[in-house]
C-alpha atoms as an extended CHARMM CRD file, in Angstrom:
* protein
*
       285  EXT
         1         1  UNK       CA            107.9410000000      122.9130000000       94.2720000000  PROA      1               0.0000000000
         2         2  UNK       CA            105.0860000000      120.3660000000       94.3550000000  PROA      2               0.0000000000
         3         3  UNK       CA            103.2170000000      121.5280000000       91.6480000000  PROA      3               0.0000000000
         4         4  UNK       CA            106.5880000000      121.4430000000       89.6040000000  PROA      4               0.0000000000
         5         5  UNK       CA            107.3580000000      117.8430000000       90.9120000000  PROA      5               0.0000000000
         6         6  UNK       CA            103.5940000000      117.0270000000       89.7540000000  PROA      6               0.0000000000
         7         7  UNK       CA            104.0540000000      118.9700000000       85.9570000000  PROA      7               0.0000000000
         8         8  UNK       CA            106.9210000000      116.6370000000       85.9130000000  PROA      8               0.0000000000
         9         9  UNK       CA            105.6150000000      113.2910000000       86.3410000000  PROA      9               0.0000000000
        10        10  UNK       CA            102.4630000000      113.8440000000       84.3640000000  PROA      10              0.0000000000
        11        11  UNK       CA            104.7000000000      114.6980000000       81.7580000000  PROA      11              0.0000000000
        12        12  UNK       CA            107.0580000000      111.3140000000       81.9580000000  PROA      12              0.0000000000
        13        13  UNK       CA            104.0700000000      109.4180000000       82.1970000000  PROA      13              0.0000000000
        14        14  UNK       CA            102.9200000000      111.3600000000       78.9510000000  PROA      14              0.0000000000
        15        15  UNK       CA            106.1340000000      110.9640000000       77.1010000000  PROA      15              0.0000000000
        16        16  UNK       CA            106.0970000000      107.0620000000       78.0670000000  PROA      16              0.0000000000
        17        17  UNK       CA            102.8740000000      106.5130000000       76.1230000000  PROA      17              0.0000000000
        18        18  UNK       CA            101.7000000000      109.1900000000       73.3920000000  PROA      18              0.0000000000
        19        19  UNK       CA            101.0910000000      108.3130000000       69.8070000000  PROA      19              0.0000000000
        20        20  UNK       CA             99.6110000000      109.9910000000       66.9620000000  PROA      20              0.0000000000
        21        21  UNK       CA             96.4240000000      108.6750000000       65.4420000000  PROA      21              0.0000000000
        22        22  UNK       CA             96.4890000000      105.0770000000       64.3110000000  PROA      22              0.0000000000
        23        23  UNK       CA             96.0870000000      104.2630000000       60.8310000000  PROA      23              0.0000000000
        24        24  UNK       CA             93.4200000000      101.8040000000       60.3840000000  PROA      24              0.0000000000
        25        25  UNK       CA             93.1970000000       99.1010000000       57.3440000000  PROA      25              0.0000000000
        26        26  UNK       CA             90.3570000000      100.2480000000       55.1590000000  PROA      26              0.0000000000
        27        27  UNK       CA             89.7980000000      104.1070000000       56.7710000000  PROA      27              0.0000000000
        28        28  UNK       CA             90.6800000000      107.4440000000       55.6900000000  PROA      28              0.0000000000
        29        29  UNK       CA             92.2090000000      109.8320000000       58.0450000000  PROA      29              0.0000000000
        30        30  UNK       CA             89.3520000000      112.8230000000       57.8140000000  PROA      30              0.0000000000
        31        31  UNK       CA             91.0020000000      114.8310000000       60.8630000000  PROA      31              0.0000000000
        32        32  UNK       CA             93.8160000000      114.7120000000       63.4810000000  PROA      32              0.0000000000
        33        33  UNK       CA             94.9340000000      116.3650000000       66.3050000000  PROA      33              0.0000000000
        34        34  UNK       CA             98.2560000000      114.8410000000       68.4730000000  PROA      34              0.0000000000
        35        35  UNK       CA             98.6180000000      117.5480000000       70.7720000000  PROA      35              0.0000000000
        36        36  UNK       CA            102.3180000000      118.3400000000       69.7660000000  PROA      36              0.0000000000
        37        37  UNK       CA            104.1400000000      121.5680000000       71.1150000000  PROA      37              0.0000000000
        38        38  UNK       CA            106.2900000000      122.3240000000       74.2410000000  PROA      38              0.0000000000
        39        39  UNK       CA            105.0880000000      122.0230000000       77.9020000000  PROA      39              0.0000000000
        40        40  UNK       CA            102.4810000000      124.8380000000       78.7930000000  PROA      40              0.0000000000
        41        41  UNK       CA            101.7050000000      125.5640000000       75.2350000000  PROA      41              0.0000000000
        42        42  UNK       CA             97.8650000000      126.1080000000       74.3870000000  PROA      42              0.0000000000
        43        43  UNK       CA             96.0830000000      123.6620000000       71.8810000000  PROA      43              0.0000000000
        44        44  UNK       CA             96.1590000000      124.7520000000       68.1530000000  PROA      44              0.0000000000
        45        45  UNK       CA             93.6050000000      127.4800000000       67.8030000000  PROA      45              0.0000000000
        46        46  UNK       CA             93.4130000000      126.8550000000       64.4750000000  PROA      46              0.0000000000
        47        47  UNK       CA             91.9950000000      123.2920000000       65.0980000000  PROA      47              0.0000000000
        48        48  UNK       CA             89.9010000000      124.0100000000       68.4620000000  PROA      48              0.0000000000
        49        49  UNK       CA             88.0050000000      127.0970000000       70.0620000000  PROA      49              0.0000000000
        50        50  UNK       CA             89.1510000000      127.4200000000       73.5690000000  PROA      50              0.0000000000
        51        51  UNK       CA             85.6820000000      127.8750000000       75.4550000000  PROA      51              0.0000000000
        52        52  UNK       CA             85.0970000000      130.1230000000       78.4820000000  PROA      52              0.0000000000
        53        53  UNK       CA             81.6250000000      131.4480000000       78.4610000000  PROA      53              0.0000000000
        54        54  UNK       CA             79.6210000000      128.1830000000       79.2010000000  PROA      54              0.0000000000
        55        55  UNK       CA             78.3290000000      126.4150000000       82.4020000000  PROA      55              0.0000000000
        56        56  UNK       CA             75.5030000000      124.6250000000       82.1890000000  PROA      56              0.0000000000
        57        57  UNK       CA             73.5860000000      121.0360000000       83.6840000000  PROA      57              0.0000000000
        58        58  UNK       CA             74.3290000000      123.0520000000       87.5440000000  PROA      58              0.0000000000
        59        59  UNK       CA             78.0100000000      123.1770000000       87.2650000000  PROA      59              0.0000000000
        60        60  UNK       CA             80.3610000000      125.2430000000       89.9540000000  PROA      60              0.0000000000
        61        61  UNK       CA             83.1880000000      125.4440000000       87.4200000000  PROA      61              0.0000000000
        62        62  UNK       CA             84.4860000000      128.0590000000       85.2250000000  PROA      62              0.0000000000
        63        63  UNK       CA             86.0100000000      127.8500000000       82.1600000000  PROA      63              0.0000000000
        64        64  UNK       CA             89.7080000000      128.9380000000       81.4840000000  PROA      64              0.0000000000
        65        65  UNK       CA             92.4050000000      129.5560000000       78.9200000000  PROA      65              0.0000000000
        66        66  UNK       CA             94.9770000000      129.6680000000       81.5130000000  PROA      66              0.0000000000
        67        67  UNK       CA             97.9000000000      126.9850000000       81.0190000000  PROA      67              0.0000000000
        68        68  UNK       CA             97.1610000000      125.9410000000       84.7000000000  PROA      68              0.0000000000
        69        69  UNK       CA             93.8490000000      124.0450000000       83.1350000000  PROA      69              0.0000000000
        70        70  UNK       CA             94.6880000000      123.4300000000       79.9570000000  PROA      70              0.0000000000
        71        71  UNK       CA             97.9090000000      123.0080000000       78.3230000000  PROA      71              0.0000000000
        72        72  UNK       CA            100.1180000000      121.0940000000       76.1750000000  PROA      72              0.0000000000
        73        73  UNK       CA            102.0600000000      118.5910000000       78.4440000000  PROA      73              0.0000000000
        74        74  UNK       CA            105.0290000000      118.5740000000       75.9380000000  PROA      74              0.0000000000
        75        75  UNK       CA            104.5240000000      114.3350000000       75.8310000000  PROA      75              0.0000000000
        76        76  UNK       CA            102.0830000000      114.9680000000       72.3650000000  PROA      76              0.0000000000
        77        77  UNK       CA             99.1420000000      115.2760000000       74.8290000000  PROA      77              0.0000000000
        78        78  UNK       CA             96.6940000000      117.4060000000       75.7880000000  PROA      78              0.0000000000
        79        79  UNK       CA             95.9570000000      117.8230000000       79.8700000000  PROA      79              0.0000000000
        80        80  UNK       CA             92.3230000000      119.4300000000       80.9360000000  PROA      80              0.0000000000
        81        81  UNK       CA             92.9860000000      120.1460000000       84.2080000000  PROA      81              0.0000000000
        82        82  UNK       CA             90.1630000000      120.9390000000       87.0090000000  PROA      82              0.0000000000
        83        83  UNK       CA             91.6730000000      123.6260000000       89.7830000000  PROA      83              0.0000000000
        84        84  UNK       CA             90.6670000000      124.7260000000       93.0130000000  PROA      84              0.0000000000
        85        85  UNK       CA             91.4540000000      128.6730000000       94.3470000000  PROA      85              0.0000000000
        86        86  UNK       CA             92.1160000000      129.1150000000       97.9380000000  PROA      86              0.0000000000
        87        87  UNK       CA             88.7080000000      130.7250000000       97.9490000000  PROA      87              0.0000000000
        88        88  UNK       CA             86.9770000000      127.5380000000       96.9410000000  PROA      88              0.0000000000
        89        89  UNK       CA             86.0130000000      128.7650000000       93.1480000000  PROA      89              0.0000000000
        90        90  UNK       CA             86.4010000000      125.9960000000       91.0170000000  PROA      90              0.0000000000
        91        91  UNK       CA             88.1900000000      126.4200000000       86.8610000000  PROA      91              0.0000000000
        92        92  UNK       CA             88.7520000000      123.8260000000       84.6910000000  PROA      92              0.0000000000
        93        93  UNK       CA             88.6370000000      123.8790000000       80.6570000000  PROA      93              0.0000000000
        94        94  UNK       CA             87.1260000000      122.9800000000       77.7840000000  PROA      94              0.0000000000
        95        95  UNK       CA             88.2010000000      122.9910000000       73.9480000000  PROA      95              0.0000000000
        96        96  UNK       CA             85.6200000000      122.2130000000       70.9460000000  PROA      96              0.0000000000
        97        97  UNK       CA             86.6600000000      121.7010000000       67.3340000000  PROA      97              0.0000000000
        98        98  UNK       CA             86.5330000000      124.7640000000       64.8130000000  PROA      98              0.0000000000
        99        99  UNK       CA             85.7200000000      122.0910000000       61.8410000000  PROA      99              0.0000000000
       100       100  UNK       CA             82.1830000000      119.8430000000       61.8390000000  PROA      100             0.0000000000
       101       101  UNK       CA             82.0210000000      116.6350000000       60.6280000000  PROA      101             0.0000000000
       102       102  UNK       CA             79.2260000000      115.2910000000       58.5870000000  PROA      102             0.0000000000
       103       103  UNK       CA             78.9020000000      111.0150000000       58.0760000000  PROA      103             0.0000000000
       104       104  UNK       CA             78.3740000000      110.5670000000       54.7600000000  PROA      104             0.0000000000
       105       105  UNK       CA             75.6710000000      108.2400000000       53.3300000000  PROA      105             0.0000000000
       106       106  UNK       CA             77.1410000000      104.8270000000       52.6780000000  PROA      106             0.0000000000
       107       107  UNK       CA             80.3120000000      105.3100000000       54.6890000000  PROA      107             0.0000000000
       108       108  UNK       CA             81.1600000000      104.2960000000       57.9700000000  PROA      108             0.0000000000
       109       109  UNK       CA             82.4920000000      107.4820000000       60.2600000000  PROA      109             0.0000000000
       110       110  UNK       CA             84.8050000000      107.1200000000       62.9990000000  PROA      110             0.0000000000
       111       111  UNK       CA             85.2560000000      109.4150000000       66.0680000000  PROA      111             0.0000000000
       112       112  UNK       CA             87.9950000000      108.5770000000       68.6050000000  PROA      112             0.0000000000
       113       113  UNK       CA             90.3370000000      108.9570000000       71.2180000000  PROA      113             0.0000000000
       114       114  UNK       CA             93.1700000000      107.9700000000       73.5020000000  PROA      114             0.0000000000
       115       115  UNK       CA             91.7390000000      109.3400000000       76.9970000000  PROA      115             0.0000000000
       116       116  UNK       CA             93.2700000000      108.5110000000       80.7700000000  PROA      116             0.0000000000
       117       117  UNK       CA             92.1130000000      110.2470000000       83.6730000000  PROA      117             0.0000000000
       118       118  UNK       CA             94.3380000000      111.4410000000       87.0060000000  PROA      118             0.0000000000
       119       119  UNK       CA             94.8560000000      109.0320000000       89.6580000000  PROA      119             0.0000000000
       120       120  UNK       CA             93.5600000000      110.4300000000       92.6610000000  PROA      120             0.0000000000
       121       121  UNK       CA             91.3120000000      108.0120000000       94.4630000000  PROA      121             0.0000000000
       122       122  UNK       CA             87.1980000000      108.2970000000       94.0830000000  PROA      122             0.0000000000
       123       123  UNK       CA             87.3950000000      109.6490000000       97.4920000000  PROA      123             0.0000000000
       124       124  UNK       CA             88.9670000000      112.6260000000       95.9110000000  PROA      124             0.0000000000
       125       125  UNK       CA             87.1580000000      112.9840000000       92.8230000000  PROA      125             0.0000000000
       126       126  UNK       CA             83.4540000000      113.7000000000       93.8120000000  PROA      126             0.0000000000
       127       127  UNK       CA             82.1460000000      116.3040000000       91.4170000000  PROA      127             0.0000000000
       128       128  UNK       CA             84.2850000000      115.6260000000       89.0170000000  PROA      128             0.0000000000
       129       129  UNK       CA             83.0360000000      115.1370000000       85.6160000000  PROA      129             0.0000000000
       130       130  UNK       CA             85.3640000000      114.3840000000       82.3880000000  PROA      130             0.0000000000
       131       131  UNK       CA             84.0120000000      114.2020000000       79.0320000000  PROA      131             0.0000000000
       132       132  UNK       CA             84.7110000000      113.1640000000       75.2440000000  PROA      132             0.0000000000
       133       133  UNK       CA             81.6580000000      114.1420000000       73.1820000000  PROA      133             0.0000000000
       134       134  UNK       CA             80.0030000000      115.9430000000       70.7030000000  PROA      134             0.0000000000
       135       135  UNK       CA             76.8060000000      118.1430000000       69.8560000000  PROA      135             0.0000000000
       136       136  UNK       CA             75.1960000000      119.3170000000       66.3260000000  PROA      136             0.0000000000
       137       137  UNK       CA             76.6700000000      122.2050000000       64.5260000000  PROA      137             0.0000000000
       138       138  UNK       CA             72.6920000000      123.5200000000       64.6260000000  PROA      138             0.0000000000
       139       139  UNK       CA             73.1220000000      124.6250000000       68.3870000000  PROA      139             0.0000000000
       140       140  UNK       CA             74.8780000000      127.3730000000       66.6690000000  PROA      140             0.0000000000
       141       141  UNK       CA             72.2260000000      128.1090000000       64.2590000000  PROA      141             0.0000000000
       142       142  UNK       CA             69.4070000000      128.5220000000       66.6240000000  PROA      142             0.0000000000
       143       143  UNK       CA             68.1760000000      125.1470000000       66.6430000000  PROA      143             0.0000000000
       144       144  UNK       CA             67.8810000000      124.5190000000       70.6010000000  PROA      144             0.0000000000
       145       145  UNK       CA             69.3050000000      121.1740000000       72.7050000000  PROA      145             0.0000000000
       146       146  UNK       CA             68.2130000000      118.5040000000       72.7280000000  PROA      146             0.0000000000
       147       147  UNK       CA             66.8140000000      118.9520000000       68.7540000000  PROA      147             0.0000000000
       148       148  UNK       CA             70.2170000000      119.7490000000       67.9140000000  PROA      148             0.0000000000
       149       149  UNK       CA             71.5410000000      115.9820000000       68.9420000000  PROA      149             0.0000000000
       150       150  UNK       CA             74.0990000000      115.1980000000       71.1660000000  PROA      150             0.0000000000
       151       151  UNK       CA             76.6060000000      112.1110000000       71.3140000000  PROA      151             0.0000000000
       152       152  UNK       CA             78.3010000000      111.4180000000       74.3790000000  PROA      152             0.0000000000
       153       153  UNK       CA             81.1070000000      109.2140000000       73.3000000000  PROA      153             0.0000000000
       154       154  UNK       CA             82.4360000000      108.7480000000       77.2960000000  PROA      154             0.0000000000
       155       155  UNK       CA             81.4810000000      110.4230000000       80.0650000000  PROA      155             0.0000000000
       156       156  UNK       CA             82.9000000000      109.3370000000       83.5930000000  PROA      156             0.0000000000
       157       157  UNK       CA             81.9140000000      111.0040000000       86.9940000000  PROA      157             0.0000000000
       158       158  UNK       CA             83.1570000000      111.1440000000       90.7470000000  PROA      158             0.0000000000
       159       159  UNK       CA             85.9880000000      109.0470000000       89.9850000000  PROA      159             0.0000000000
       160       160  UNK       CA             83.8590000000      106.0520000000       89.6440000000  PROA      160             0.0000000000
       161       161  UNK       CA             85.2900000000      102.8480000000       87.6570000000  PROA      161             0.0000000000
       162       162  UNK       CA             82.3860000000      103.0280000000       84.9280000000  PROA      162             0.0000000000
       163       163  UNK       CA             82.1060000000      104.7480000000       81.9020000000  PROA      163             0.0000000000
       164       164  UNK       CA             79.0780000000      106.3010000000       80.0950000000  PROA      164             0.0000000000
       165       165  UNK       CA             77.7410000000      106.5430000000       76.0020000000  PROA      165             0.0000000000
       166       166  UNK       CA             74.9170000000      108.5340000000       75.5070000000  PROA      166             0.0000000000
       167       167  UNK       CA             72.4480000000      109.8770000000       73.0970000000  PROA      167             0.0000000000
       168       168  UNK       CA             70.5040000000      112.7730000000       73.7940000000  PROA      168             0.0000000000
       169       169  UNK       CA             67.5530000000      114.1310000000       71.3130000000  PROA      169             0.0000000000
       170       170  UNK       CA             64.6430000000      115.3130000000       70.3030000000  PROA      170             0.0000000000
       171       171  UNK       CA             62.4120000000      117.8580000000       71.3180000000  PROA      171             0.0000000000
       172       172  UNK       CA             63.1270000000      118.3850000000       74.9890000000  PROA      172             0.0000000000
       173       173  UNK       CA             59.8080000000      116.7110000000       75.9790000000  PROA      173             0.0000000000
       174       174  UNK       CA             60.3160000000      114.3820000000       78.8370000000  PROA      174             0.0000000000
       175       175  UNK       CA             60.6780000000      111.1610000000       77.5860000000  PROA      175             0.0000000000
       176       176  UNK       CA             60.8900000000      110.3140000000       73.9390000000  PROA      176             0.0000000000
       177       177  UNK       CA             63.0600000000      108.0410000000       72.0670000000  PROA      177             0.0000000000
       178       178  UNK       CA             66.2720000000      109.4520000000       73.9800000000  PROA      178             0.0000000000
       179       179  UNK       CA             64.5110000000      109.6150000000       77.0540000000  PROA      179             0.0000000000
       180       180  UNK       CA             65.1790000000      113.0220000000       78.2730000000  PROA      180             0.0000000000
       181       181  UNK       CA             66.5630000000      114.6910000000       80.2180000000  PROA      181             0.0000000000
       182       182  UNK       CA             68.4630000000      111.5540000000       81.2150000000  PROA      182             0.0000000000
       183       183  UNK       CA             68.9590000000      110.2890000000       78.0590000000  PROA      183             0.0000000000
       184       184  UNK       CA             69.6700000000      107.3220000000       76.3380000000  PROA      184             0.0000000000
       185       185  UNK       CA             72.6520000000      105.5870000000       77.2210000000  PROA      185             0.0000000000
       186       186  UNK       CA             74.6550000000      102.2810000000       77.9510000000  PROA      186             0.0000000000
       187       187  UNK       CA             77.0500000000      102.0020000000       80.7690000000  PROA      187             0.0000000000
       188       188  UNK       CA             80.3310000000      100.1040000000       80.7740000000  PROA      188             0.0000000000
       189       189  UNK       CA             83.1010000000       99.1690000000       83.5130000000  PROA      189             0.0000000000
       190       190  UNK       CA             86.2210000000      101.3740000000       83.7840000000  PROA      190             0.0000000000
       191       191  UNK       CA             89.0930000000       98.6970000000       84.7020000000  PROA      191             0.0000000000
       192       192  UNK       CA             91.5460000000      101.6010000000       85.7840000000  PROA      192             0.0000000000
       193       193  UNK       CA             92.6300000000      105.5410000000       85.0250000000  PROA      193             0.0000000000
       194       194  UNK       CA             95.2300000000      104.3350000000       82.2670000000  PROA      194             0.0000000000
       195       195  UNK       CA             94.7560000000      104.7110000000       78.4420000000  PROA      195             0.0000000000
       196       196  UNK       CA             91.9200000000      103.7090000000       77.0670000000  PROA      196             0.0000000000
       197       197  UNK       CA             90.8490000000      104.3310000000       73.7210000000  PROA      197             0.0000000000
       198       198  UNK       CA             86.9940000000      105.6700000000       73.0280000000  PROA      198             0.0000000000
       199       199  UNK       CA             85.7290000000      105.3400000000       69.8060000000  PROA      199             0.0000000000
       200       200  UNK       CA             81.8360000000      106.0790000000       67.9790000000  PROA      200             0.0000000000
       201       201  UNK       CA             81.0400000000      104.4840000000       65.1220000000  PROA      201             0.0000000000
       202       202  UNK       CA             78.2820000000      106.4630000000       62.8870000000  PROA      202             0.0000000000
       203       203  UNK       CA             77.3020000000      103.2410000000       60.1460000000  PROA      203             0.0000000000
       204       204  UNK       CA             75.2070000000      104.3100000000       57.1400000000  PROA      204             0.0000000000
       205       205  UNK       CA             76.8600000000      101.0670000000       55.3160000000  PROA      205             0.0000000000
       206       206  UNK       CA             73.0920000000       99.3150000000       55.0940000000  PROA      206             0.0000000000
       207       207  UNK       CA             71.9230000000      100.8200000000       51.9680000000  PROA      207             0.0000000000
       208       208  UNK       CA             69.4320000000       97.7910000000       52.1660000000  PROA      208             0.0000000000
       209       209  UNK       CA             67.6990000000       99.2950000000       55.3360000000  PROA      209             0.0000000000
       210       210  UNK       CA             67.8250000000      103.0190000000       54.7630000000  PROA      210             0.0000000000
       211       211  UNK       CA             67.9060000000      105.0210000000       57.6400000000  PROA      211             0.0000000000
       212       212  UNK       CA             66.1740000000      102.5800000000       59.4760000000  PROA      212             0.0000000000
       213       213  UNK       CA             68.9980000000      100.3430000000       59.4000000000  PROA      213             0.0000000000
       214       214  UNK       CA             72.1900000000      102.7790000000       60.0870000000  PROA      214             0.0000000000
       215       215  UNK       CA             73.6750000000      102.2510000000       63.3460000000  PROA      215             0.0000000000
       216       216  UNK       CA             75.4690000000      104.0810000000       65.8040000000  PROA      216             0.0000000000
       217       217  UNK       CA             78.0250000000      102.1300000000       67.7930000000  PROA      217             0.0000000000
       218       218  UNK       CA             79.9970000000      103.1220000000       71.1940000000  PROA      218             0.0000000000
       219       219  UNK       CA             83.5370000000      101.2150000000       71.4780000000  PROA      219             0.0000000000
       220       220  UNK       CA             86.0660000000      100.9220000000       74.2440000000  PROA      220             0.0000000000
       221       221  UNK       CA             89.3410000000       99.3510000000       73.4050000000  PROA      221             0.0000000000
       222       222  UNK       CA             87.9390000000       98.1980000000       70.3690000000  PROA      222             0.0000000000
       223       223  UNK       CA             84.7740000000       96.3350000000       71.7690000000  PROA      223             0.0000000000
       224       224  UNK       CA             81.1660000000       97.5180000000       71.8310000000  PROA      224             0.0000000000
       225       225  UNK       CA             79.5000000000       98.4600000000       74.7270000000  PROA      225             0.0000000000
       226       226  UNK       CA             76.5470000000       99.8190000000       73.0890000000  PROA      226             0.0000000000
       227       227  UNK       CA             74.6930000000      100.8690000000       70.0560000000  PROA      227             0.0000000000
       228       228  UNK       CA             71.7090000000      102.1360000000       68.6710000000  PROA      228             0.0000000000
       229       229  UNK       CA             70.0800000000      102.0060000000       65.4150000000  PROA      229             0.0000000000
       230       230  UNK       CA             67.3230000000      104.3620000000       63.3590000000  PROA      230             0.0000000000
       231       231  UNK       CA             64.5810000000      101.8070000000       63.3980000000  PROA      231             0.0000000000
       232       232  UNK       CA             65.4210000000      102.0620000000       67.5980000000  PROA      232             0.0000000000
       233       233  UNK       CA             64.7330000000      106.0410000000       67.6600000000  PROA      233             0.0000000000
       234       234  UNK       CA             61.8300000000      105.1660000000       64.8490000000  PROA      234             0.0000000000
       235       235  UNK       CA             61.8600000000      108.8390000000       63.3480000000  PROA      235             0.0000000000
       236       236  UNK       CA             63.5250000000      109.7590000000       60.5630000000  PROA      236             0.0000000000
       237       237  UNK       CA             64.2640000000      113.5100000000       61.3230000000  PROA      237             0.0000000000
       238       238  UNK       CA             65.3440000000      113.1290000000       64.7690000000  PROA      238             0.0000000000
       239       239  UNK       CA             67.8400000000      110.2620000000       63.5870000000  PROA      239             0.0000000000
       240       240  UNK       CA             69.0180000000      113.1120000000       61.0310000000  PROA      240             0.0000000000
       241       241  UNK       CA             70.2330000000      114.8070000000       63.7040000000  PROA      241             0.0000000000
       242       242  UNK       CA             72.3100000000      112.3910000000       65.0070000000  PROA      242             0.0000000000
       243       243  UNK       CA             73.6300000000      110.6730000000       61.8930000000  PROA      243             0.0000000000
       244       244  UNK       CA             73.1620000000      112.9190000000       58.7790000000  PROA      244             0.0000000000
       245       245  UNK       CA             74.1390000000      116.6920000000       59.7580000000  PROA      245             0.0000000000
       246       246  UNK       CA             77.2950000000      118.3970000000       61.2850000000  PROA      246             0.0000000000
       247       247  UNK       CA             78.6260000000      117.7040000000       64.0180000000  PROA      247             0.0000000000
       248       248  UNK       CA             81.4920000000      119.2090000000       66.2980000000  PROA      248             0.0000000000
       249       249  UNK       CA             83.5100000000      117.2550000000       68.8930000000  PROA      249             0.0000000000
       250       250  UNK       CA             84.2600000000      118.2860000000       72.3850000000  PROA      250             0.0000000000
       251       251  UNK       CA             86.5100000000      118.0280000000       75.5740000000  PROA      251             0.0000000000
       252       252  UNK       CA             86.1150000000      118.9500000000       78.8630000000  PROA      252             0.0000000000
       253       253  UNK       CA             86.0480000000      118.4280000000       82.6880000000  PROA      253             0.0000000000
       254       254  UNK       CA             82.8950000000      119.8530000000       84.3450000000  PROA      254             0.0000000000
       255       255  UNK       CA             83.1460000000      120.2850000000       88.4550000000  PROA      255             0.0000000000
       256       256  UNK       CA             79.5430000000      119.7500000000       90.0200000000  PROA      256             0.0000000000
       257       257  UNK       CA             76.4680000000      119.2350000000       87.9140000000  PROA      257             0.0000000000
       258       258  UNK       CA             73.3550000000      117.9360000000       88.2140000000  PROA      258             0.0000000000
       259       259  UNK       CA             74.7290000000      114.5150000000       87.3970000000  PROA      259             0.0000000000
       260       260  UNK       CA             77.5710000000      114.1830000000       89.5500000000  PROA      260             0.0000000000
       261       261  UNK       CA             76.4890000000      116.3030000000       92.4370000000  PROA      261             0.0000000000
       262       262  UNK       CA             78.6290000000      119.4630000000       94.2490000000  PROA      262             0.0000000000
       263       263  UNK       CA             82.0530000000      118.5590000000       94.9710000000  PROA      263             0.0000000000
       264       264  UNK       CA             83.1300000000      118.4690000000       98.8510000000  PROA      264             0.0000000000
       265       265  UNK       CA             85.8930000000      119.7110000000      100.5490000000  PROA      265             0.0000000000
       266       266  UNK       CA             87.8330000000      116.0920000000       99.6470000000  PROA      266             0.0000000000
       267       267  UNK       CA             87.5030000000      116.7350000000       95.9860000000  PROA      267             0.0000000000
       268       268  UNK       CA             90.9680000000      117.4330000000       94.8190000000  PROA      268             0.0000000000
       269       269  UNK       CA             92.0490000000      119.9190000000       92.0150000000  PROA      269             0.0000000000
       270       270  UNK       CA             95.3680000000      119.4030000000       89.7470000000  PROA      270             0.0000000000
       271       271  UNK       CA             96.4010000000      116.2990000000       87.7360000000  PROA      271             0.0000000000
       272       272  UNK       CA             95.0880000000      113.9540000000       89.9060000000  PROA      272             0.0000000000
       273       273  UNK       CA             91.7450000000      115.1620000000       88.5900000000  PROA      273             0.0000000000
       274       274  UNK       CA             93.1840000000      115.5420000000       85.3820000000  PROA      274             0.0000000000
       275       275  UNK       CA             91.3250000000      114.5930000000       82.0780000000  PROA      275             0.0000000000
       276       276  UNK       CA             94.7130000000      113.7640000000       79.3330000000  PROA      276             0.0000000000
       277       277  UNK       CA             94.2350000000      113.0840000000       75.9590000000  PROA      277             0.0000000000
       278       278  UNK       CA             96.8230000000      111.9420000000       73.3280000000  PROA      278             0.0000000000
       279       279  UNK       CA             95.0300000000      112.1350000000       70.1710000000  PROA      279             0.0000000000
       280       280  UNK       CA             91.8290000000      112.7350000000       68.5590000000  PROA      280             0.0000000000
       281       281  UNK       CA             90.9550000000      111.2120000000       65.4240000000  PROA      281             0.0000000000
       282       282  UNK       CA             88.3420000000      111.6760000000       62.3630000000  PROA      282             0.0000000000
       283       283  UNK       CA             88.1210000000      108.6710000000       60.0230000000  PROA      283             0.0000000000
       284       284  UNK       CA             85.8660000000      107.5480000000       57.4400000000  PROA      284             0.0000000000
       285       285  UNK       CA             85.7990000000      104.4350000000       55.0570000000  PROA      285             0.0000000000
């Protein structure tokens, strides 16, 4: 009966605030998903592969199809949901696009979405680690990570009210221009678990500058918080990596990891943990 009484507010709360993907004045719609369907559906697997068979960075979790973790909430969102067993193992989910999405040269490509998290206090939340991101179609072409590229458009952990944008790359040596293994990254306050809308801004506009001059831009609510241009990573192949090839955009909520730490026996499955979604967007001038 709880659980039931839970499904049902997540999904008023849902149904009180979903939209599609906003046009914008000047952009082309590339690629949409708003999460339409009935309650308990599974995301289009036409658009998104549902994954199971990773864990990686030291996490406890493990990936599920199961409608417990992930499902449609029947609001036009999308709920990634992190669960505890009665035996302590941890499952949570994670869904990655089936297309790739190349920025063009000369064109300004847009990645976003509408993202709020569960409202269970930090107490509740350690180990828990939500993400909106994306890595380089080459990961699945042999090409290893980081040298692939990886943009993490927001990345929140242990309930915490800040937010994370990071660029990983290169090589894998320690250090580099994306200083790895942390990478490079800018940090920006989290006011509250509401909606909040993440967006990445790939700008090869500055035909001027070349490569040198393209920029990549991290936006919350429509205001920067960080960016980072080619001249900043200073070499042209690793910025192709990041800003010239395929890329494929990803959701998930991680339990445990070398970033966040274990979780303890406060951390608290279900939606209170909940990663939501109510669109995901692909836009390009």
């Amino acid at each position: 009966m709880r659980t039931n009484a839970l499904a049902l507010l997540s999904l008023l709360s849902s149904l009180a605030s979903a939209s599609p993907a906003p046009v914008y004045p000047g952009f082309k719609l590339l690629w949409s998903d708003d999460f339409k369907g009935a309650a308990g559906d599974t995301p289009n697997k036409a658009e998104w592969n549902l994954i199971t068979n990773v864990r990686t960075n030291g996490e406890v979790q493990t990936y599920s199809t199961s409608n417990e973790n992930l499902q449609i909430s029947g609001g036009g969102t999308v709920q990634l949901v992190p669960l505890k067993s009665p035996s302590g193992k941890w499952t949570s989910a994670r869904i990655e696009t089936k297309a790739t999405f190349t920025p063009a040269p000369q064109k300004l490509t847009m990645f976003e979405a509408a993202i709020r998290f569960g409202d269970s206090p930090a107490s509740q939340k350690q180990g828990i680690w939500p993400a909106f991101w994306m890595l380089g179609d080459a990961i699945h072409h042999g090409t290893p990570w980081p040298l692939c590229g990886e943009l993490d458009i927001m990345e929140t952990v242990n309930g915490l009210p800040t937010a994370h944008g990071t660029t990983h790359c290169g090589d894998g040596d320690r250090g580099g221009p994306c200083n790895e293994p942390i990478g490079r990254g800018q940090a920006v306050p989290l006011p509250d678990d509401g909606w909040h809308t993440w967006t990445l801004q790939v700008d090869r506009t500055n035909a001027e500058g070349g490569w040198k001059g393209e920029v990549i831009r991290w936006l919350v609510d429509g205001k920067v918080f960080n960016e980072m241009s080619g001249a900043q990573i200073g070499d042209e192949g690793i910025w192709a990596t990041l800003a010239h090839s395929p890329l494929f955009v990803i959701l998930n909520v991680a339990v445990g990891g070398n970033w966040p730490g274990e979780p303890n026996d406060a951390t608290s499955g279900s939606y209170g943990s909940m990663m939501e979604v109510e669109y995901v967007g692909v836009y390009t001038t």
